[in-house]
C-alpha positions as CSV (number, residue, x, y, z in Angstrom):
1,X,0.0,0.0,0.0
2,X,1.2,3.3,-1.0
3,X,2.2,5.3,2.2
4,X,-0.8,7.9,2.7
5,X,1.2,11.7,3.1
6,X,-0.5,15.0,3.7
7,X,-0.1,17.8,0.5
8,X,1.2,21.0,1.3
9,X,0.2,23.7,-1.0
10,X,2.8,26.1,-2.1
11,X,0.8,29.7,-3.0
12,X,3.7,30.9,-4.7
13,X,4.5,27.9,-7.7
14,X,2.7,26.6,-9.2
15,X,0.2,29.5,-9.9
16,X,-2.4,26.9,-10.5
17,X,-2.5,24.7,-6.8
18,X,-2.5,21.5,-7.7
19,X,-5.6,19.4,-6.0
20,X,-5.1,16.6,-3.5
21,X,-3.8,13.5,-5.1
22,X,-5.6,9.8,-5.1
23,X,-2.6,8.3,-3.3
24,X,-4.2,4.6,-3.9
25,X,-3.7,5.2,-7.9
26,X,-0.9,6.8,-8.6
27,X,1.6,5.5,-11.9
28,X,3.9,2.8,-10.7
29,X,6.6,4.5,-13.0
30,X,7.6,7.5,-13.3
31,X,10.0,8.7,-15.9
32,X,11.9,11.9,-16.5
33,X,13.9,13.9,-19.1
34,X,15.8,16.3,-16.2
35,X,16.2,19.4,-18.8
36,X,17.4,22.7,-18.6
37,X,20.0,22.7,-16.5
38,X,22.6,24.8,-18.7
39,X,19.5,27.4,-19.2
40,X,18.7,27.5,-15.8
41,X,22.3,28.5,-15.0
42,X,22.7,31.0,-17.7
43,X,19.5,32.6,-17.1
44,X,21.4,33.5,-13.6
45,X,24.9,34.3,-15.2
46,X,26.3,31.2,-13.3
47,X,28.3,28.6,-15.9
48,X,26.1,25.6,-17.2
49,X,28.2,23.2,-14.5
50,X,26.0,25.1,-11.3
51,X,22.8,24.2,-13.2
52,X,24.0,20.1,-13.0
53,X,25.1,20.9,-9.8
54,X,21.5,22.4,-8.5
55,X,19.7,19.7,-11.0
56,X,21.3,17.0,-9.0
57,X,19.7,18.7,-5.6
58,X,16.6,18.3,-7.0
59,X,17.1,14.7,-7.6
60,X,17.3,14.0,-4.0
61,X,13.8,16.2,-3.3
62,X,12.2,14.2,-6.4
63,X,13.5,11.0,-5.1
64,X,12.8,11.4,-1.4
65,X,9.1,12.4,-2.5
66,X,8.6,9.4,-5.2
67,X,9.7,7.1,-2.0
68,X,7.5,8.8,0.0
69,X,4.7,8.2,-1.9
70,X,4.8,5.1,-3.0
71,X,5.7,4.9,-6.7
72,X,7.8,1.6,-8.0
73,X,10.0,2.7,-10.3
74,X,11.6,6.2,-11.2
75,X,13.7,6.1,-14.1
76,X,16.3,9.5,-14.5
77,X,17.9,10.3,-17.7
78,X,20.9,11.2,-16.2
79,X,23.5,11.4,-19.4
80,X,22.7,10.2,-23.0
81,X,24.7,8.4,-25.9
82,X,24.6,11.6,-27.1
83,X,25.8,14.0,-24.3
84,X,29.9,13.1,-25.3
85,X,29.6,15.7,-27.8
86,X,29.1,18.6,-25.1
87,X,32.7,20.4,-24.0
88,X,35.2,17.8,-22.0
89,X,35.0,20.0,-19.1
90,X,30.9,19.9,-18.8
91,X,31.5,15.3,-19.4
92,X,33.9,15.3,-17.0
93,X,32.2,17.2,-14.4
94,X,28.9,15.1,-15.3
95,X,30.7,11.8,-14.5
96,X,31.8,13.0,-11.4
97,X,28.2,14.1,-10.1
98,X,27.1,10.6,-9.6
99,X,30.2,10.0,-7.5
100,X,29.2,12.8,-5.7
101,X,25.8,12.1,-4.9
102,X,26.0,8.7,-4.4
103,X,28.6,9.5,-1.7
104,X,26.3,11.8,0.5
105,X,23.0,10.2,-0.6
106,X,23.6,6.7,-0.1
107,X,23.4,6.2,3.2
108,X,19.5,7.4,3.3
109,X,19.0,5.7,0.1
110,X,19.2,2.4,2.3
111,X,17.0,3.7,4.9
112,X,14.7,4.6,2.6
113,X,14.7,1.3,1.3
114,X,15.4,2.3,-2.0
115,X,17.1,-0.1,-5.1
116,X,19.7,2.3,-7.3
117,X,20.0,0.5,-10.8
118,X,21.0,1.5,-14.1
119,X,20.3,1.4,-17.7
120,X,22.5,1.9,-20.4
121,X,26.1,1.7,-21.8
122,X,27.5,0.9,-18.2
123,X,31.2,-0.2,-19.7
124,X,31.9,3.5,-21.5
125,X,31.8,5.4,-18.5
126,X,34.8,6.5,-16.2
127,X,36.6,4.1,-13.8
128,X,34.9,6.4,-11.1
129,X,32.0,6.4,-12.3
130,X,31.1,3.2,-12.2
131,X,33.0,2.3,-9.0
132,X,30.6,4.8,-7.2
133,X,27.4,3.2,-8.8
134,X,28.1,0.0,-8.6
135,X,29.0,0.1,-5.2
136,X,25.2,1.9,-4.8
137,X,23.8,-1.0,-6.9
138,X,25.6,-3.5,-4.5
139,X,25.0,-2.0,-1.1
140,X,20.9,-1.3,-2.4
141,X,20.4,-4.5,-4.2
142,X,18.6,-6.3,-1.5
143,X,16.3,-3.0,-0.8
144,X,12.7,-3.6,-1.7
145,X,11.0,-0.3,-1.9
146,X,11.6,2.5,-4.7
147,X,14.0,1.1,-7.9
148,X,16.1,4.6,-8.9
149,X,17.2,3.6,-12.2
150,X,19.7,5.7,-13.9
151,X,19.8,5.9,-17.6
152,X,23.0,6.9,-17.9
153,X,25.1,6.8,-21.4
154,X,22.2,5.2,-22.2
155,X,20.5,5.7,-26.3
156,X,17.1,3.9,-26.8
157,X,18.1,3.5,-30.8
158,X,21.3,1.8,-29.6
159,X,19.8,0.0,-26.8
160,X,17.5,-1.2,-30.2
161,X,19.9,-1.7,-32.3
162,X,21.3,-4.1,-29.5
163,X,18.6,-6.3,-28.7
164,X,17.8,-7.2,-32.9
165,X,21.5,-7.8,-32.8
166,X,20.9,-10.5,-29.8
167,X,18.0,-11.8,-31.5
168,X,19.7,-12.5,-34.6
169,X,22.6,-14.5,-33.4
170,X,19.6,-16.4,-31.0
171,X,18.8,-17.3,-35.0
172,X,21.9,-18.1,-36.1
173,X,23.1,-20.1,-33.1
174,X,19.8,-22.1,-33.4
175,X,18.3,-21.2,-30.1
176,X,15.6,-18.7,-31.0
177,X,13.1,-19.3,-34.5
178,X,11.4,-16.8,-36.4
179,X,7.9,-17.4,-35.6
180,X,8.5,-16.9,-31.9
181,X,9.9,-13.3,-32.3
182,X,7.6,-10.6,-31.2
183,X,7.2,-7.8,-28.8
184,X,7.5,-9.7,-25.8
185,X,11.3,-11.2,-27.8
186,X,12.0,-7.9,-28.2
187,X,11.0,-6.0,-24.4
188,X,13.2,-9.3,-22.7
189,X,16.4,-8.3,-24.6
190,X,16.3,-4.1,-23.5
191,X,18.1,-2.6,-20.6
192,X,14.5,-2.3,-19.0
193,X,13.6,-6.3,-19.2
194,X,13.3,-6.3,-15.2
195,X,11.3,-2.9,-15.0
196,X,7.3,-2.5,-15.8
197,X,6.8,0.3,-18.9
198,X,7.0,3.9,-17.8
199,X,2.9,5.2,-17.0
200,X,4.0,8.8,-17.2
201,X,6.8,10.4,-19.0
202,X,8.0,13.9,-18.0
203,X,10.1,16.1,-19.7
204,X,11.3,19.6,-18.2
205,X,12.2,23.1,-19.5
206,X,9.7,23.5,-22.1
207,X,11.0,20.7,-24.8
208,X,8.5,18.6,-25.8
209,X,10.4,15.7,-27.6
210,X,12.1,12.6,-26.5
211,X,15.9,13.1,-27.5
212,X,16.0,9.1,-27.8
213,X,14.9,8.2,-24.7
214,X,13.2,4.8,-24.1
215,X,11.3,4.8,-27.3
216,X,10.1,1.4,-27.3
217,X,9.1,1.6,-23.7
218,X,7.3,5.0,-23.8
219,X,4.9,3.7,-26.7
220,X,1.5,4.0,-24.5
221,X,2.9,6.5,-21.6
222,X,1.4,9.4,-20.6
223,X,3.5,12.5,-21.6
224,X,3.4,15.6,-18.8
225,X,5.5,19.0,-20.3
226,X,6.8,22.4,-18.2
227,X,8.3,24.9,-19.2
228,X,10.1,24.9,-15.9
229,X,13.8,24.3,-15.7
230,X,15.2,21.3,-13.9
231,X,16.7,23.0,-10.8
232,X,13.6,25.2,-10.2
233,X,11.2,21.8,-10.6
234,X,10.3,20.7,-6.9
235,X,7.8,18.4,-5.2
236,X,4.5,20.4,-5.8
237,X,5.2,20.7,-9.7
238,X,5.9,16.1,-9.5
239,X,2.6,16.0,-7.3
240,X,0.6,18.4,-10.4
241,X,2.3,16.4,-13.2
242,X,0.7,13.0,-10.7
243,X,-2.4,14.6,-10.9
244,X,-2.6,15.6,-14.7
245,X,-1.9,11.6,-15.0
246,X,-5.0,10.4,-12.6
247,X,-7.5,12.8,-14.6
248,X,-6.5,10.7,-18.2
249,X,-8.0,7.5,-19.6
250,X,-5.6,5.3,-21.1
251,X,-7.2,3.1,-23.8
252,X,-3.8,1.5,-25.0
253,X,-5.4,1.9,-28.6
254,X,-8.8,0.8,-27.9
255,X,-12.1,2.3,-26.9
């Protein structure tokens, strides 16, 4: 049972108070593109590192609150296939946030009860980077309460591109026919075979695209914008995006 908490309206964001929430049916996964970081900080003549920095602050609110309330699975997108382009100075002081946070995080990460996993291209990243996390995954991986997954270099066309790879030497090595391939063949070999399909996608700082982000995965989500930046995003703004999700009907392509 989700754990029942009381809702403390902010008057000052957002301008529309968002209504109490149904705590009994809330999405079991929660996804989120953390934009606008570099924006926020350049907005505030800061350089775009104090925007990650503040982004990964709001993290542990966003976190702490998902835990709170009850939800499954919340699923980050932390750093992308893609993000390598950006200046070697911005990379490198991305792969050392998760070293950071883990560092002065984890300990009430395992008294929250919380799971830290991770999806993506876990071999690319720095020696650092992976020590930290993994030692999160290991010291968290008998915790049975909120799964934190971190996409991180992580690429849904790649993370594609990988499973039809798998599949076609299943084929070639005689272990997997034709016939049986389908979506099912398909979900089993992604990064996400363990987790349940994201209910509600949301995306921050005004973008309203997916910048190749669990595309197979998001195919009957629920898609929540803001045009709020990542660092000033907070628990009332999650709770309104929770609440935009409860007043839909998904149909899942039916009627």
């Amino acid at each position: 049972m989700p754990i029942k908490i009381p809702f403390t309206k902010i008057k000052s964001k957002p301008e529309e108070q968002t209504p109490d929430l149904d705590y009994n049916h809330l999405p079991s996964h929660v996804a989120i593109i953390m934009d606008g970081n570099g924006r926020w900080a350049k907005s505030k003549g800061l350089p775009r590192i104090a925007g990650h920095k503040e982004g990964m602050n709001v993290v542990k609110k966003i976190v702490r609150h998902a835990s709170n309330l009850g939800i499954e699975v919340l699923t980050l997108y932390a750093f992308s296939t893609e993000n390598w382009k950006r200046p070697k100075t911005e990379v490198d002081f991305l792969m050392k946030l998760p070293m950071e946070f883990l560092n002065t995080y984890l300990p009430e990460l395992i008294e929250k009860n919380v799971r830290v996993e991770t999806i993506g291209d876990f071999e690319r990243l720095p020696h650092h980077t992976k020590k930290a996390v993994q030692e999160a995954k290991n010291r968290t991986s008998q915790n049975t309460g909120l799964v934190l997954n971190f996409a991180l270099n992580y690429g849904s066309r790649y993370e594609m591109v990988k499973a039809v790879k798998q599949v076609a030497d299943e084929v070639r090595d005689g272990d997997l026919v034709p016939e049986d391939i389908d979506e099912d063949c398909i979900s089993d070999r992604l990064y996400t075979a363990n987790l349940k399909e994201p209910d509600l996608l949301i995306r921050t700082s005004g973008e309203q695209r997916l910048s190749n982000f669990l595309l197979w995965q998001l195919a009957y989500s629920e898609f929540w914008f803001t045009d709020v930046y990542w660092p000033d995003f907070d628990e009332t703004y999650f709770e309104k995006a929770l609440y935009d999700y409860q007043k839909r009907k998904r149909r899942y392509g039916g009627i």
